[in-house]
LOZAGU-803607 format. One line per field, with one value per atom (N, C-alpha, C): residue in three letters; chain; atom name; z negated, y, x negated. Coordinates in steps of 0.1 Angstrom, whole numbers, plus 2048, in hexadecimal, padded with zeros to 3 digits. Example, Ala and Ser with C-alpha at 12.3 -4.5 7.8 and 13.67 -1.06 7.14 Angstrom:
<sites>
res = ALA,ALA,ALA,SER,SER,SER
chain = A,A,A,A,A,A
atom = N,CA,C,N,CA,C
w = 7B2,7B2,7B2,7B9,7B9,7B1
v = 7C7,7D3,7DF,7EA,7F5,800
u = 77C,785,77C,780,777,77F
</sites>
This chain:
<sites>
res = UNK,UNK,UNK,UNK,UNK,UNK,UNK,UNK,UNK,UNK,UNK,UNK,UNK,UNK,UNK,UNK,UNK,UNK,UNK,UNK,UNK,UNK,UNK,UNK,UNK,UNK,UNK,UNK,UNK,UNK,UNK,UNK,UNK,UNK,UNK,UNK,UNK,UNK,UNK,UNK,UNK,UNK,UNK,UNK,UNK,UNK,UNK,UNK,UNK,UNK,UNK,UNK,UNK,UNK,UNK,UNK,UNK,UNK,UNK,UNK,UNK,UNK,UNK,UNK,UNK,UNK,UNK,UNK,UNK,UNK,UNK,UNK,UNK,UNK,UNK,UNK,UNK,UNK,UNK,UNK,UNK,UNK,UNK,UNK,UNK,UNK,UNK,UNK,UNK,UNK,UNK,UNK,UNK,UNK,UNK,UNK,UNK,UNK,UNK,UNK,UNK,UNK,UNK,UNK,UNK,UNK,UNK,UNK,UNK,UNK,UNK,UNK,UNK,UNK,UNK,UNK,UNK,UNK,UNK,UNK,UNK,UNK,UNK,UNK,UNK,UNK,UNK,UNK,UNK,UNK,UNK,UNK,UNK,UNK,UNK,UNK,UNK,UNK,UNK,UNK,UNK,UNK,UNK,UNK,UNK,UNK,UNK,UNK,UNK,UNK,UNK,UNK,UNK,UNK,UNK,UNK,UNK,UNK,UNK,UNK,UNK,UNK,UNK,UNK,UNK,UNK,UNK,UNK,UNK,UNK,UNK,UNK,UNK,UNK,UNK,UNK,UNK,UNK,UNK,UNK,UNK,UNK,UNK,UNK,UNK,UNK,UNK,UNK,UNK,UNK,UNK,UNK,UNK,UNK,UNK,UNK,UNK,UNK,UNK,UNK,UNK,UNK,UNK,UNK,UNK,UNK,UNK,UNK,UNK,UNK,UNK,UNK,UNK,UNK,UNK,UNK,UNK,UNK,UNK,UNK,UNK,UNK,UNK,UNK,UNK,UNK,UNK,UNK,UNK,UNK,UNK,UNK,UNK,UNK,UNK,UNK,UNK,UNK,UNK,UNK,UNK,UNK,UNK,UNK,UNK,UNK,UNK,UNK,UNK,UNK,UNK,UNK,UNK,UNK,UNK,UNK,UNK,UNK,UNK,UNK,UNK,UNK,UNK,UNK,UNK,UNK,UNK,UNK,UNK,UNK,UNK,UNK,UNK,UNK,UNK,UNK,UNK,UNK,UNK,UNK,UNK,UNK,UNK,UNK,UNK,UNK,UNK,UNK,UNK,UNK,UNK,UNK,UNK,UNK,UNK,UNK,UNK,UNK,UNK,UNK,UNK,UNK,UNK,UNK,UNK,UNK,UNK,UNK,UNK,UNK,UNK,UNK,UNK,UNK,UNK,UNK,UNK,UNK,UNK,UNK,UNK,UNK,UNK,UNK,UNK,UNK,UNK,UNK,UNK,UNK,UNK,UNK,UNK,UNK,UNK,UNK,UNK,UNK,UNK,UNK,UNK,UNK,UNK,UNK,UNK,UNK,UNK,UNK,UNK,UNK,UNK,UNK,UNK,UNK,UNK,UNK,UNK,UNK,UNK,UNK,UNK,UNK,UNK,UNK,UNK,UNK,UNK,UNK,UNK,UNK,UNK,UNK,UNK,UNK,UNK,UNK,UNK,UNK,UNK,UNK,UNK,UNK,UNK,UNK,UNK,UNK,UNK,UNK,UNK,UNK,UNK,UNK,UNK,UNK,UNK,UNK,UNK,UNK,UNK,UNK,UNK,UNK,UNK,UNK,UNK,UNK,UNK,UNK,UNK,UNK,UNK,UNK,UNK,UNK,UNK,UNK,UNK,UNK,UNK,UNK,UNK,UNK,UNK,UNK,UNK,UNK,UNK,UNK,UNK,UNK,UNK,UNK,UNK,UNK,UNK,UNK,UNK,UNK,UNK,UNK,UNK,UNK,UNK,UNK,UNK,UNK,UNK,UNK,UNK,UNK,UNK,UNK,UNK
chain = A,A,A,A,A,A,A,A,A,A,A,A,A,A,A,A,A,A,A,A,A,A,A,A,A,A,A,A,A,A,A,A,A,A,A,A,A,A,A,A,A,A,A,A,A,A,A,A,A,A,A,A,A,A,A,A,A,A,A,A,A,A,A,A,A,A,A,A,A,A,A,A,A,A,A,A,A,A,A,A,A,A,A,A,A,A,A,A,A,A,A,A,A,A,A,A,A,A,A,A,A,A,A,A,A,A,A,A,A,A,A,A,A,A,A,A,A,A,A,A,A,A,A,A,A,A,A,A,A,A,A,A,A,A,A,A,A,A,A,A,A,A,A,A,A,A,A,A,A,A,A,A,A,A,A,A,A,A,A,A,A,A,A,A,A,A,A,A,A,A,A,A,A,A,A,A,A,A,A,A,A,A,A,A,A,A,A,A,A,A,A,A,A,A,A,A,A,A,A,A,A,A,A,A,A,A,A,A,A,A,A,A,A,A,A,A,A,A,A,A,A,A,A,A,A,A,A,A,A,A,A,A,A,A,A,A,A,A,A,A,A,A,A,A,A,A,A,A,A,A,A,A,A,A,A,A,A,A,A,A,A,A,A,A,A,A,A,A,A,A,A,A,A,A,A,A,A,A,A,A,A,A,A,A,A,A,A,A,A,A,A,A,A,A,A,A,A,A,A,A,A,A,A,A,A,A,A,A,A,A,A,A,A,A,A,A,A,A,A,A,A,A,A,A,A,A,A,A,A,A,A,A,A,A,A,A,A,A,A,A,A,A,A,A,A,A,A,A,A,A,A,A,A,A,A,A,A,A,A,A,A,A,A,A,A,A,A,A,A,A,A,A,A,A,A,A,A,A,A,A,A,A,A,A,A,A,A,A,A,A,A,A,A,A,A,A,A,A,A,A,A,A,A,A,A,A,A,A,A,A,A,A,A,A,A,A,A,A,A,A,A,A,A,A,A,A,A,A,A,A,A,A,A,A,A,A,A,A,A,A,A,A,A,A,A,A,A,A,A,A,A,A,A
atom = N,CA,C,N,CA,C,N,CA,C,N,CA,C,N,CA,C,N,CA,C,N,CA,C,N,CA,C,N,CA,C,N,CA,C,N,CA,C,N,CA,C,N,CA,C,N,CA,C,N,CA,C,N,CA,C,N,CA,C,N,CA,C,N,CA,C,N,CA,C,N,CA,C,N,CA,C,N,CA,C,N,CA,C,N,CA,C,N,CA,C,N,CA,C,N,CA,C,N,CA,C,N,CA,C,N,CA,C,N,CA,C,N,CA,C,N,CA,C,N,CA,C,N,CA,C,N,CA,C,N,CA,C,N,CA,C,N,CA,C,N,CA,C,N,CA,C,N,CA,C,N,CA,C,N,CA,C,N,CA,C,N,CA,C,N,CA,C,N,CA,C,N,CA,C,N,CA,C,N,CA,C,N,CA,C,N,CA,C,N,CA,C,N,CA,C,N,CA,C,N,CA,C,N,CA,C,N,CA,C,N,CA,C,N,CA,C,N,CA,C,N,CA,C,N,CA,C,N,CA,C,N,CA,C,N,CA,C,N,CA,C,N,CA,C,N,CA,C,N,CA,C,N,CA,C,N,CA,C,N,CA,C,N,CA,C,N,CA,C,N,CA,C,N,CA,C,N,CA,C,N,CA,C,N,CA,C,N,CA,C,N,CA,C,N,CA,C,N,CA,C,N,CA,C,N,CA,C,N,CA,C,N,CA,C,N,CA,C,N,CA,C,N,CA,C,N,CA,C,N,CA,C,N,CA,C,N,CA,C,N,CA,C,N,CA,C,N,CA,C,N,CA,C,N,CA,C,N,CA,C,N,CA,C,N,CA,C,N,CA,C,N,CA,C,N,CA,C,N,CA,C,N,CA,C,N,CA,C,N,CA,C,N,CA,C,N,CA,C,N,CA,C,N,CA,C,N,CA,C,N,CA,C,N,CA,C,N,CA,C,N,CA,C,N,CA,C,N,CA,C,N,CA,C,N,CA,C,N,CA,C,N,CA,C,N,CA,C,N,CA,C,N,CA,C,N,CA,C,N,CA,C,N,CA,C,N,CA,C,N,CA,C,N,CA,C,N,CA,C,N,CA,C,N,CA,C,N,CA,C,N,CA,C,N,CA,C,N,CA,C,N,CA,C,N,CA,C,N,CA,C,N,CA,C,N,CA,C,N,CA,C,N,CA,C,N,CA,C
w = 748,74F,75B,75C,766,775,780,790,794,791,793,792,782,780,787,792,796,7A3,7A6,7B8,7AF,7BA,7BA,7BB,7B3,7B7,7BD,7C9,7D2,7CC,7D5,7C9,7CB,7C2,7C5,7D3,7DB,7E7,7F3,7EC,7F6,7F5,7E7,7E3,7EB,7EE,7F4,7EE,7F3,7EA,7F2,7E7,7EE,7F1,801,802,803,808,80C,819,821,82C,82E,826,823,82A,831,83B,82E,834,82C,830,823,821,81C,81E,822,829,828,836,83A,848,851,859,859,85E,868,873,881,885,87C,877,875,882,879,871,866,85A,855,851,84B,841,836,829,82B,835,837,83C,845,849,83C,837,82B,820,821,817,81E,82B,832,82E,832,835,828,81A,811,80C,810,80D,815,81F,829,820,820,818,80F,807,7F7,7FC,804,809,80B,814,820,816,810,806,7F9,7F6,7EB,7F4,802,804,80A,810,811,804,7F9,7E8,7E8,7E9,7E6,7EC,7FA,808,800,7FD,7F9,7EB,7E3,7D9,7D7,7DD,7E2,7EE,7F4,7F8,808,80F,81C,82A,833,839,844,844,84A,856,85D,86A,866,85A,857,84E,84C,844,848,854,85A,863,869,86D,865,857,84A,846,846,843,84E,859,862,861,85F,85B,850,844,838,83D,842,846,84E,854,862,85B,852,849,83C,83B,834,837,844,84C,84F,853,857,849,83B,82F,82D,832,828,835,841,84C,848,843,843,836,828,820,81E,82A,82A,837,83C,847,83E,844,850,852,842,846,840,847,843,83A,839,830,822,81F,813,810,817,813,80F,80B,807,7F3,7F5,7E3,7DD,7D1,7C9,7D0,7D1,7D4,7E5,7EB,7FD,7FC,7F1,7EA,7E9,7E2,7DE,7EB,7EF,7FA,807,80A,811,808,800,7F8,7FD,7FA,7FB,80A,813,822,823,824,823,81F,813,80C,813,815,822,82D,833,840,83C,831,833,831,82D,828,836,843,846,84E,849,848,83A,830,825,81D,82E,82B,81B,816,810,7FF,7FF,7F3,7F5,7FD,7FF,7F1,7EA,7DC,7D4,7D3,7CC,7D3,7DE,7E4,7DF,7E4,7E3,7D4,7CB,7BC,7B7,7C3,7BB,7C5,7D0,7D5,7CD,7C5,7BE,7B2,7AD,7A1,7A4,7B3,7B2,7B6,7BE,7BD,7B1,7A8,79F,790,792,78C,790,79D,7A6,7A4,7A1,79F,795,78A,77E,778,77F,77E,779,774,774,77C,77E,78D,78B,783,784,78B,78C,78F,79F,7A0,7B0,7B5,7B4,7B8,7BD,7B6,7B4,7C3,7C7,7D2,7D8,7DD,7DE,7E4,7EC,7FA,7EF,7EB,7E4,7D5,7CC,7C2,7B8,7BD,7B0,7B1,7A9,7AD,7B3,7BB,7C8,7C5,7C0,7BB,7C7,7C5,7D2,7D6,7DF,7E5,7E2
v = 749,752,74B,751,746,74F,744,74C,753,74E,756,765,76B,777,783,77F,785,785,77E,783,78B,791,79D,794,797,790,796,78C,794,797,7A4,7AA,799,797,78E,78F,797,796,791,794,78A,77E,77A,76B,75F,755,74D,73F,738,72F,71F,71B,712,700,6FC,6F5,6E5,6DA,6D1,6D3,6DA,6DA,6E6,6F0,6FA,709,708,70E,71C,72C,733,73A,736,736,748,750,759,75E,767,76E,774,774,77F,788,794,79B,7A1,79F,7A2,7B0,7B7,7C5,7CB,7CE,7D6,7E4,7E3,7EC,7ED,7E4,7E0,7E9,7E6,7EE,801,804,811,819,813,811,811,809,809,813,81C,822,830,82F,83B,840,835,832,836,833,836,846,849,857,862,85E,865,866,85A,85C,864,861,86E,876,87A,886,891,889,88F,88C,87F,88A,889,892,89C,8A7,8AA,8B9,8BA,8AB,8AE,8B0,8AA,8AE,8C0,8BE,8CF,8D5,8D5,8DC,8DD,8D6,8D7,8DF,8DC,8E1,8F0,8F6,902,90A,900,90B,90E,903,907,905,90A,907,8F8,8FA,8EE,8E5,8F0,8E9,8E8,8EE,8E7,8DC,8D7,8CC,8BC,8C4,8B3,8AF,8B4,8AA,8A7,8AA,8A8,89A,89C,88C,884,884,877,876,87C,876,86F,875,86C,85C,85C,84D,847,84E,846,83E,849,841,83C,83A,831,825,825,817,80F,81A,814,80E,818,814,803,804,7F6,7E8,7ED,7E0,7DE,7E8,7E6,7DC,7DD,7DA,7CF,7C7,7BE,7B5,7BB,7B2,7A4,79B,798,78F,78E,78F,799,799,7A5,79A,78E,78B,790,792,798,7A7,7AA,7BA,7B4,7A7,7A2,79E,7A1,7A0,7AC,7AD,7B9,7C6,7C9,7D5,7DB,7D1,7CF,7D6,7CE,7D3,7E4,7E4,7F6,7FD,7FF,802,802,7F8,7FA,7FF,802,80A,816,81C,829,830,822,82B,82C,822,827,833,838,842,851,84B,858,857,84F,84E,857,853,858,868,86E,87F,885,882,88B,888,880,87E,882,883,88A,898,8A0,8AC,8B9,8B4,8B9,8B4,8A8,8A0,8A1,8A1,89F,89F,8A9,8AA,89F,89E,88E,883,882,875,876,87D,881,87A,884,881,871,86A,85A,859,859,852,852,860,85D,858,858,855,842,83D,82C,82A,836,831,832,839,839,82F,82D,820,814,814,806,7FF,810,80C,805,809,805,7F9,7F1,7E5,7DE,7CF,7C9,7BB,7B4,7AD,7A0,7A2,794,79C,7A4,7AB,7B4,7B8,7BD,7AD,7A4,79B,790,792,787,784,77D,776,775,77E,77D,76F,76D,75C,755,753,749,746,750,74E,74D,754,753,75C,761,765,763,769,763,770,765,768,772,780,788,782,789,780,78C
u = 69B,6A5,6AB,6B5,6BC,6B7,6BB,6B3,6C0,6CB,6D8,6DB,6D3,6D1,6CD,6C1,6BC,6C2,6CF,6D6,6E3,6E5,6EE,6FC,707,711,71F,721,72B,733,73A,74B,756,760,76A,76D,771,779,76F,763,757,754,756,755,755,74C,750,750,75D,763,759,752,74D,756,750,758,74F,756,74C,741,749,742,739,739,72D,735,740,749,74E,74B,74F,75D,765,76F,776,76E,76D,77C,785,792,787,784,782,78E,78A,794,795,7A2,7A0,79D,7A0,7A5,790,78C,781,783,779,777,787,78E,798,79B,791,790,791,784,785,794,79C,7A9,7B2,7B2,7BE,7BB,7AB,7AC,7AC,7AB,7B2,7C0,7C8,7D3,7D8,7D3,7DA,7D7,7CC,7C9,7D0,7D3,7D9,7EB,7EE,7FF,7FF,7F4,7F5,7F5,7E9,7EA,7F8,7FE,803,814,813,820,820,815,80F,817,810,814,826,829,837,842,83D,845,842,837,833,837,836,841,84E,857,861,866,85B,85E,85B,857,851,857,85F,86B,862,859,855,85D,85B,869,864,874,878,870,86B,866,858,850,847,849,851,84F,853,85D,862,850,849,83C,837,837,831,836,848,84F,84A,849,849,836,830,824,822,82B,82D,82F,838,843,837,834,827,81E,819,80B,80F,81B,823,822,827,824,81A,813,801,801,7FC,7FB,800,80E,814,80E,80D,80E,7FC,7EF,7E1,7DF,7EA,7E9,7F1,7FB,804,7F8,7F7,7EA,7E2,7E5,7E5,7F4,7F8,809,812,81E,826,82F,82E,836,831,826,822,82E,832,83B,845,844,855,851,83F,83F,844,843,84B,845,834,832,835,836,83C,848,852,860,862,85B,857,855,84A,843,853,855,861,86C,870,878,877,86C,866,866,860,861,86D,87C,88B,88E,88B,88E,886,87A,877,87D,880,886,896,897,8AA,8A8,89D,89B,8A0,8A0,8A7,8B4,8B6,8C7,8CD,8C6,8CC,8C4,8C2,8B8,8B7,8C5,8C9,8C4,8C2,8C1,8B2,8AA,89B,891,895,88C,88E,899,89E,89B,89A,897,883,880,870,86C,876,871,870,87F,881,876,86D,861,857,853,847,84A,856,857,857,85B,858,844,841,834,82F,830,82C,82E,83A,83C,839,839,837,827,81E,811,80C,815,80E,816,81D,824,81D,820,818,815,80A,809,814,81A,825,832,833,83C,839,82B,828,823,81F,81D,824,831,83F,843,845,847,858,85E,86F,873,86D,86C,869,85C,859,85D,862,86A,85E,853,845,83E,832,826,81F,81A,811,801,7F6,7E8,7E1,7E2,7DA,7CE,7CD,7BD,7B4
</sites>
């Protein structure tokens, strides 16, 4: 039986890439509890427009739902700058692409207060397509003219 068996093996994103000099090649992140953050960050967006589609569609009024939109956009942002960290050139691969698509498209709702349900509908309808892409296409690299392998 092998001795390997019996250690527990780290998830991939712990992995450490061995080198000559024994030095773990490991990203550490300046960012503490990084992970917990990004998965705030993203629960908080669903959240929050889950209830701004539904606000809308449901006919709630107006002054409850514009702090509804700018919390959307807010933790929009947090969302894409926790998940583009530690560079923002990553928001320039396909899913960066999306992602800034989408905050635009919030941002413009109340300059086109009128259209809001349509604007709303094409956001979830790109999250939702944008999610189930596939990684040659959220991965695709606009700068670099390739795929660029997530870490």
């Amino acid at each position: 039986m092998k001795e390997e068996s019996n250690q527990r093996r780290q998830p991939k994103s712990q992995e450490r890439e061995s080198r000559p000099d024994g030095e773990d090649t490991r990203r550490k992140s300046s960012i503490p509890y990084l992970r917990a953050w990004k998965i705030g960050a993203r629960s908080l967006h669903l959240v929050v427009t889950y209830l701004l589609f539904a606000g809308h569609m449901m006919g709630a009024p107006n002054a409850q739902l514009v702090p509804v939109l700018w919390l959307a956009i807010f933790s929009g942002v947090a969302m894409a700058f926790l998940e583009a960290y530690p560079s923002l050139e990553t928001l320039l691969l396909g899913w960066g692409l999306l992602v800034l698509v989408k905050l635009i498209l919030l941002a413009l709702i109340p300059f086109f207060w009128n259209r809001r349900v349509l604007i709303l509908l094409a956001v979830v309808a790109i999250a939702a397509i944008g999610s189930h892409l596939p990684a040659r296409y959220r991965h695709y690299s606009v700068l670099q003219g390739r795929v660029i392998k997530p870490l």
